[in-house]
C-alpha positions as a Markdown table, in Angstrom:
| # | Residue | x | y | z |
|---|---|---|---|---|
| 1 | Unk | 5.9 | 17.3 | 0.2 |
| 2 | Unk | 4.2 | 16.8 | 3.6 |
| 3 | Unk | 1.6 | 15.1 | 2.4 |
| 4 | Unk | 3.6 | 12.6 | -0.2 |
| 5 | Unk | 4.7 | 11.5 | 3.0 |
| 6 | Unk | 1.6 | 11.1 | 5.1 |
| 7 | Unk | 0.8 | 8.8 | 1.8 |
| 8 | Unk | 4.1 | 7.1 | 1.9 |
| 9 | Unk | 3.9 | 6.3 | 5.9 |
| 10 | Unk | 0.7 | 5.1 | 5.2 |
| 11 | Unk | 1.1 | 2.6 | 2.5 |
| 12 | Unk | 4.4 | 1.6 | 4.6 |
| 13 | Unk | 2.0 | 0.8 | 7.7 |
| 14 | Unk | -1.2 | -0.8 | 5.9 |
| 15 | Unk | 0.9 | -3.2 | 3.6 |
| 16 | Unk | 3.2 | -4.1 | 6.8 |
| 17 | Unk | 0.0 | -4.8 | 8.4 |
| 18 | Unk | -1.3 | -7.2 | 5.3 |
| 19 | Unk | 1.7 | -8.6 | 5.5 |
| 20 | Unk | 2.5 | -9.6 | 9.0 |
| 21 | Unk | -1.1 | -10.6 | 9.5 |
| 22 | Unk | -0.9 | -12.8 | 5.9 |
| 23 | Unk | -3.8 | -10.7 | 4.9 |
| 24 | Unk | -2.8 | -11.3 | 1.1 |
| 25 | Unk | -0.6 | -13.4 | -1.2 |
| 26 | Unk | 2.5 | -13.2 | -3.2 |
| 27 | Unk | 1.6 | -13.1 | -6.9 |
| 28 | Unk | 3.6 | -12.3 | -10.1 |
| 29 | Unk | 6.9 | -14.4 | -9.5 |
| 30 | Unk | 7.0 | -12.5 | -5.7 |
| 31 | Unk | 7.2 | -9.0 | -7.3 |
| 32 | Unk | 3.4 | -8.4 | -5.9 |
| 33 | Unk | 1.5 | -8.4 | -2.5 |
| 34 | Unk | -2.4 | -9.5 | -3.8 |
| 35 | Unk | -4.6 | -8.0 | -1.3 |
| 36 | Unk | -8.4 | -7.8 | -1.0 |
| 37 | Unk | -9.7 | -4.3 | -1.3 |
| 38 | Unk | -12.2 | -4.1 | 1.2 |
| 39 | Unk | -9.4 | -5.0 | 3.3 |
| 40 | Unk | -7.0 | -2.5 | 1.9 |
| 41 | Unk | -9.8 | 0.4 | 2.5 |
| 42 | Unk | -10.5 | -1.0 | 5.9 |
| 43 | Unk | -7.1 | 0.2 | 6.9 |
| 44 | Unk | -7.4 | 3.4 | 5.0 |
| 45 | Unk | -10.7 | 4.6 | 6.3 |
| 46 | Unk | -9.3 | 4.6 | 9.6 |
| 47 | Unk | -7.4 | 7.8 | 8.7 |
| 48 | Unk | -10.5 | 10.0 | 7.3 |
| 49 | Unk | -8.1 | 13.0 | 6.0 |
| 50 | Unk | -9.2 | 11.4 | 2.4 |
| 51 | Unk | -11.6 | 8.6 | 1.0 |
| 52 | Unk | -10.0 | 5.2 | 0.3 |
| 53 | Unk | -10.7 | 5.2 | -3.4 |
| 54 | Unk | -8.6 | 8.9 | -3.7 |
| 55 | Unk | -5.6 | 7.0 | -1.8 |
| 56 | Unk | -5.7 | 4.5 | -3.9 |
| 57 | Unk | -6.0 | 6.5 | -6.9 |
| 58 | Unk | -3.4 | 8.4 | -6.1 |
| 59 | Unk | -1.2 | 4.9 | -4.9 |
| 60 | Unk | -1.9 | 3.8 | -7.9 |
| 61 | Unk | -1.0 | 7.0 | -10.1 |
| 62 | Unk | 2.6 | 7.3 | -8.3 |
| 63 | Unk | 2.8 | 3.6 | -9.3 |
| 64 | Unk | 2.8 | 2.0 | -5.7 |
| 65 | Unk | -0.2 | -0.4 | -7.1 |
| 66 | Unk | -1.0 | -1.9 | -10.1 |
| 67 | Unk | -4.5 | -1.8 | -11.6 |
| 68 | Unk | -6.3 | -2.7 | -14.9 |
| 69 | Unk | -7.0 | 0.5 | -17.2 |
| 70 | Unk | -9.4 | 2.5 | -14.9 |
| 71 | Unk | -9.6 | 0.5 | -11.8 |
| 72 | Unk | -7.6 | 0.2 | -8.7 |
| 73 | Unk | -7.2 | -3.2 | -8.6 |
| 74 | Unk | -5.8 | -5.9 | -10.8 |
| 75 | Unk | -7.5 | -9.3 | -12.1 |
| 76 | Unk | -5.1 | -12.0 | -10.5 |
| 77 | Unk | -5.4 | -15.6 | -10.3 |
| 78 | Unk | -4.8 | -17.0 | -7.0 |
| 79 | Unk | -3.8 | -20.7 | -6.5 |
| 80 | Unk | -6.3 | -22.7 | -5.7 |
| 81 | Unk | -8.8 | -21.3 | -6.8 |
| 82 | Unk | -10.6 | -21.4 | -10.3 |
| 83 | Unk | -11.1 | -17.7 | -11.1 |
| 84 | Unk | -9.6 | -14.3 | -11.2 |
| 85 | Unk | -10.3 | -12.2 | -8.6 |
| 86 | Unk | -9.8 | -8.2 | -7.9 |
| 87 | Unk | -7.2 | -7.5 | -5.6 |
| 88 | Unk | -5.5 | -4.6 | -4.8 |
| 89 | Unk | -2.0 | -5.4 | -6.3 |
| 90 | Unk | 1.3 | -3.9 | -3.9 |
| 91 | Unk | 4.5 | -3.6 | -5.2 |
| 92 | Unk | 6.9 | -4.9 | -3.3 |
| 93 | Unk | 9.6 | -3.4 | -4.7 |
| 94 | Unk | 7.6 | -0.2 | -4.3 |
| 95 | Unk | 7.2 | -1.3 | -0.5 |
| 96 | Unk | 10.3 | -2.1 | 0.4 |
| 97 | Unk | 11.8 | 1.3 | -0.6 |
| 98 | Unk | 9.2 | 3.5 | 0.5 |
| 99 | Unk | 9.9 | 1.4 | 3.9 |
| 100 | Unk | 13.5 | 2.2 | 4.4 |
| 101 | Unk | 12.7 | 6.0 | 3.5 |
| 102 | Unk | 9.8 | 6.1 | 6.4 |
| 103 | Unk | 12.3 | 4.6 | 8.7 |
| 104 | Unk | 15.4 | 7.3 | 7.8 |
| 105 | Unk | 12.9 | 10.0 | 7.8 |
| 106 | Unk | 11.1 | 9.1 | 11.4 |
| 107 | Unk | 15.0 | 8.3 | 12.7 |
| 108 | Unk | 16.2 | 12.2 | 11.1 |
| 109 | Unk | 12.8 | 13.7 | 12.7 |
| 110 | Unk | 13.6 | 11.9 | 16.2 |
| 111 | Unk | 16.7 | 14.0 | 15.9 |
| 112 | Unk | 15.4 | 17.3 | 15.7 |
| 113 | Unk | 14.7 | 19.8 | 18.5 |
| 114 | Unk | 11.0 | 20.3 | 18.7 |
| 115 | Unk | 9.6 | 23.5 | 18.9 |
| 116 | Unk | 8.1 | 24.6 | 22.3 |
């Protein structure tokens, strides 16, 4: 369970960060956050307990992404420009409860006496 939410805190963190810093786009009627990958494993390298691909792999296997058949990114066609591109494709709804979560769980862990 620990690590589910390592994974969580870090999807919360890296698609805040996209998203603060305009990093990506709104696609799909606003249900999505586009995002380049190499910007995606930018962020996720920087916290070497697993490769980027394998956290997004797994991102995408609890659903958190979107991706076409066997890749971890999506074909989406960005306004204005001519082609489709591979992005790493965030759900927000995804985001936005996974977001509230980290936030009740940091508050409840603030709580608790630490062992000394």
């Amino acid at each position: 369970m620990e690590s589910l939410v390592i994974a969580a805190t870090e999807f919360v963190a890296v698609v805040s960060h996209c998203i603060d810093r305009q990093m990506g786009q709104v696609v799909n009627k606003g249900c999505k956050y586009a995002v380049p990958k190499a910007t995606v494993c930018r962020f996720l390298n920087k916290n070497a307990y697993d490769r980027a691909d394998a956290k997004l792999s797994l991102w995408k296997q609890l659903r958190w992404i979107d991706g076409d058949g066997k890749y971890n990114t999506r074909r989406v066609y960005l306004p204005g420009n001519d082609t489709r591109l591979r992005m790493v494709c965030i759900d927000l709804t995804v985001y936005d409860t996974l977001k509230s979560f980290t936030e009740s769980t940091t508050s409840k862990n603030a709580l608790l006496p630490h062992s000394e």
